[in-house]
N, C-alpha and C positions, 0 to 999 in steps of 0.2 A: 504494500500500500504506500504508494509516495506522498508524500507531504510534505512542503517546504522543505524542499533539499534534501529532504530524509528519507529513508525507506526502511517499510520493515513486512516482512511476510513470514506467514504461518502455515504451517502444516503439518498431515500424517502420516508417520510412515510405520513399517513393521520389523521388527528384529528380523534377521535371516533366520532361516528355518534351520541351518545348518551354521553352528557357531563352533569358532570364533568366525570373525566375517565383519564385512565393512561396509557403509551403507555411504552414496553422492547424494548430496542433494544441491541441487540446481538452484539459485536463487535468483541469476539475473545479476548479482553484485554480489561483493565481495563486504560480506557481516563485518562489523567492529564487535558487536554482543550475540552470542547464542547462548539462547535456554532451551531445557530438552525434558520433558515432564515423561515420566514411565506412566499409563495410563493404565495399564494389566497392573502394575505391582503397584500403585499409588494405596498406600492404605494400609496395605495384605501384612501379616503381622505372624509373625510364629511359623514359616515356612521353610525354617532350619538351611534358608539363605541367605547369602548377604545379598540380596534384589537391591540394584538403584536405585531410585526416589526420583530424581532427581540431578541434574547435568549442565552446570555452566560456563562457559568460555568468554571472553574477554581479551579485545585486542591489547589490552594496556600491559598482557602478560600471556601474548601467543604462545610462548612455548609451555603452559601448564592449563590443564582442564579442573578443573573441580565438579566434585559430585558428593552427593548424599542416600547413604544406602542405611538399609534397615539391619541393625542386628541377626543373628541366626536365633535368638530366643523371641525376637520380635517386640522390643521393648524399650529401644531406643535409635534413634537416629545419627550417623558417623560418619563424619568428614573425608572424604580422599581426594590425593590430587595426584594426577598424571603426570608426566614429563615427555610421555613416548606414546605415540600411538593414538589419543585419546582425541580431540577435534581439531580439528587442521585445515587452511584453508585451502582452493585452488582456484588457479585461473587461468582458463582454457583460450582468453580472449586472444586469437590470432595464433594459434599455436598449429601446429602442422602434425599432421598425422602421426610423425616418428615423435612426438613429442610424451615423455612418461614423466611424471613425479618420483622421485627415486629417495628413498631412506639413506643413509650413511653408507661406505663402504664398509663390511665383514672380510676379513681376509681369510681365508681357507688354505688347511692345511696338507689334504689328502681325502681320497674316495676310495671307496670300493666297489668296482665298476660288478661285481655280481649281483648286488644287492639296490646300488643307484643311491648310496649311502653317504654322505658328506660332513666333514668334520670338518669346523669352523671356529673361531674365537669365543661367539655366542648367538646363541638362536633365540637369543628376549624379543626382538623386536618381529620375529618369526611367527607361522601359523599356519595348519593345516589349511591345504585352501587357497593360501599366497601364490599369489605369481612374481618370481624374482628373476632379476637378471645377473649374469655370471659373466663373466669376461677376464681377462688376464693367468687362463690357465698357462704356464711354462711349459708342459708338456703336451696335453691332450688338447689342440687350440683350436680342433673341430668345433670344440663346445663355448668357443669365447663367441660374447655377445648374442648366445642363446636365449631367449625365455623360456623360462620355467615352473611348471604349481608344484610346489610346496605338496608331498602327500602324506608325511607326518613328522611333528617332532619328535625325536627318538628321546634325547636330552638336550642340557642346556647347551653343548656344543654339536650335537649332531640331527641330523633331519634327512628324512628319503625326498626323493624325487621316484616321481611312477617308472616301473621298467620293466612292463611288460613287453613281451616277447623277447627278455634279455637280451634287449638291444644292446647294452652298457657293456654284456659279459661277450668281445668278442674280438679279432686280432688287429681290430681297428682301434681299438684305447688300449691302453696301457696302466691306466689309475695307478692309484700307490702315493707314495708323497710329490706333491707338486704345491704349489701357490696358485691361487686365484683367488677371485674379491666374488662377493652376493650381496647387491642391495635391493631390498626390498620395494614395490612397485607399488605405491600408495595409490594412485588411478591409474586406472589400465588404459592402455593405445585408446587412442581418441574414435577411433573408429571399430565398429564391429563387423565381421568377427575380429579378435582380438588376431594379429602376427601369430602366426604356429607353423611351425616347422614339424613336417613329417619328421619320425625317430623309427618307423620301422612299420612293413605294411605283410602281414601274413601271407602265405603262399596258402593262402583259402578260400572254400566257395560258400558265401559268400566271403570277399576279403574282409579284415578291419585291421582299420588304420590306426596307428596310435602316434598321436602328437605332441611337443613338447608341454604345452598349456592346455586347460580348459579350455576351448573357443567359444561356447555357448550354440553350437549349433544344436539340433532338434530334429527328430523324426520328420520324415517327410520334405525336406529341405535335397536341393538335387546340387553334386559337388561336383568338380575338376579336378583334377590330380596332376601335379608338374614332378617329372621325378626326372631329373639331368642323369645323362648318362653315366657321372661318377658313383650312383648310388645303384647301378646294376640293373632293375628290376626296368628296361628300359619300354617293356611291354605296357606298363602303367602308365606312362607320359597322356597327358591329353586325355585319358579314359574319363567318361564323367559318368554318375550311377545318382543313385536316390538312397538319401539315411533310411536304415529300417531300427537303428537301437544306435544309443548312445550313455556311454559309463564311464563319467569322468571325462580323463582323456583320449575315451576312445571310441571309433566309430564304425560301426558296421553298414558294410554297403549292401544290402540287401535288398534293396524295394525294390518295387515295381520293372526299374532299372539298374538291376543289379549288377555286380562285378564278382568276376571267380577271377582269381588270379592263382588257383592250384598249381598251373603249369606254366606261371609264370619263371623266368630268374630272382635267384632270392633276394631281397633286399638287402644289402649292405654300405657301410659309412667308408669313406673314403679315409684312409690314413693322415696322420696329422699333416704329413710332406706333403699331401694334395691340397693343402688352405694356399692360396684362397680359392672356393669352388661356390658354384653356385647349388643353392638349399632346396630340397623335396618339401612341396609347401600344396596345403588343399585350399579353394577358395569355393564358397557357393556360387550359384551360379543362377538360380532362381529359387522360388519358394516351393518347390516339393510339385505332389501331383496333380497340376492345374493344366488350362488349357497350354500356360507358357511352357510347361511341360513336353508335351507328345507335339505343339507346334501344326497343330492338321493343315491340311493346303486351305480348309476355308476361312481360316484364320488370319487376316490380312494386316492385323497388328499386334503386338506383345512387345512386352520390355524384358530382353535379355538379361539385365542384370537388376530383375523383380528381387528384392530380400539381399542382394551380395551384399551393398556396403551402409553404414548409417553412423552418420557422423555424432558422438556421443560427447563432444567438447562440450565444458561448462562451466560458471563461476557459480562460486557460493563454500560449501562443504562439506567435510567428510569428516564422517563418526567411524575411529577406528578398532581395530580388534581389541585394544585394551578395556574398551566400555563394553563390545557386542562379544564377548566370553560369556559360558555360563556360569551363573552364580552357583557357590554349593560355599559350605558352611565354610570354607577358610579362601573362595573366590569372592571378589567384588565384581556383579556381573548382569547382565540378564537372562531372561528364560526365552530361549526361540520362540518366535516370531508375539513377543510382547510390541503392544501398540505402542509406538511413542509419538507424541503432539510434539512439535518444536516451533519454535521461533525466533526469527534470524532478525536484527537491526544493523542501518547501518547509519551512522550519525555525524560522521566527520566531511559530510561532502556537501 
């Protein structure tokens, strides 16, 4: 709502269903004050969590959030403040596709390419679910300026990455001790789907694909396949098919227009001496099984790239994993998909 130079807007949004996790909100400008009301937990008393209450941010002291959460015997109300993680702003105004919000650098010490295992200085600012970028590996430099999901914290210095079809365990990496840095990707690529790089596509019918990141693609959605000749499998270039299941980071090609690639060449990663090469990457290509789909001759228009891209830049901000955790008796946190009301001002303009 603008008024005399000022603005302020309100809204609701819902915890992730799947915590920890981070929620954008859009404002159109960039807040000097956010308050954040737990609407689910406002009240709830004796629920042997520490539930939120309450959430606020303040430009006068950007880098700390404060909040008010409820005892676990439900009997008083306690102060916490963030340092990392907790509301943050961003501003997407004029930014360009390759454009990410990046965390600190983490310097890494060594992997274990059978497991997709990564030991690091510390994994606090980390979370099941993150998408992080890696760069500056000395040895294995395939993997430098990859993105990445996070698929669990193991401890406070080590965290998996997905590795299915043990792509990781094979005579193209070498893992073991080497150096590289992980920071964490506070908004993801301005654009959807998010950048992902194929990591390894089964010799099966139907195939499924597994990619470096979550992309957010969806059943019924019809994809492309680029696989450059360094990655073998050179029968896959250009095939396009229709999602029939997607888990996590991975995709099965199964519809309507599906892909066997049983007798295909098997997929594999070029050795570090082959950087720099060009990356096996899947893009949509329309929204699944519509008419832009099968394209019949009486069809005398459609949009080829129906659903591919959708440009997701934005000001305003973001509620990070350190608030969107779940609470349990020695967490400060919430409960998936609790309602939260918020509202953003901005006063200085």
């Amino acid at each position: 709502m603008p008024f005399a130079e000022h603005f302020m807007l309100s809204g609701k949004i819902s915890a992730p269903a799947t915590l920890p996790g981070s929620l954008s909100i859009n404002c159109g400008f960039l807040p000097t004050k956010v308050r954040i009301i737990n609407e689910t937990q406002w009240g709830q008393t004796g629920t042997g969590n520490l539930n939120i209450q309450e959430i606020k941010w303040d430009s006068t002291n950007p880098t700390q959030t404060n909040s008010l959460y409820i005892n676990a015997a439900g009997t008083a109300l306690l102060p916490s403040a963030l340092t990392s993680n907790g509301i943050s702003l961003y501003n997407g105004a004029g930014a360009s596709p390759q454009q990410l919000s990046l965390g600190p650098k983490i310097t890494g010490s060594t992997y274990a390419k059978a497991t997709g295992r990564f030991t690091v200085s510390s994994t606090a600012s980390l979370y099941a679910g993150a998408t992080v970028l890696m760069t500056g590996f000395t040895v294995d430099k395939q993997l430098g300026g990859m993105l990445f999901t996070v698929n669990s914290i193991v401890s406070s210095t080590v965290f998996d990455i997905a590795n299915s079809g043990n792509w990781l365990n094979t005579a193209s990496f070498t893992g073991g001790a080497q150096t590289f840095y992980v920071q964490l990707v506070t908004v993801p690529s301005l654009y959807y789907p998010q950048n992902s790089q194929i990591v390894y596509i089964s010799a099966a019918n139907p195939a499924v694909i597994t990619t470096s990141t979550n992309m957010g693609l969806t059943v019924g959605q019809q994809v492309r396949l680029y696989v450059p000749r360094a990655f073998g499998m050179t029968q896959a270039n250009s095939q396009t098919a229709i999602i029939s299941a997607v888990s996590g980071n991975q995709i099965t090609l199964g519809g309507s227009i599906s892909l066997d690639s049983s007798a295909f060449t098997a997929f594999s990663w070029p050795a570090a001496t082959g950087v720099p090469y060009t990356p096996a990457t899947i893009v949509p290509i329309g929204s699944g099984p519509t008419p832009t789909t099968f394209l019949p001759s009486t069809q005398y228009y459609y949009d080829t790239v129906d659903d591919a891209v959708n440009n997701q830049a934005f000001q305003g901000f973001i509620i990070g994993p350190s608030l969107l955790q779940t609470a349990a008796a020695g967490t400060v946190g919430v409960t998936a998909s609790d309602v939260l009301s918020w509202t953003a001002w901005r006063g200085d303009v």
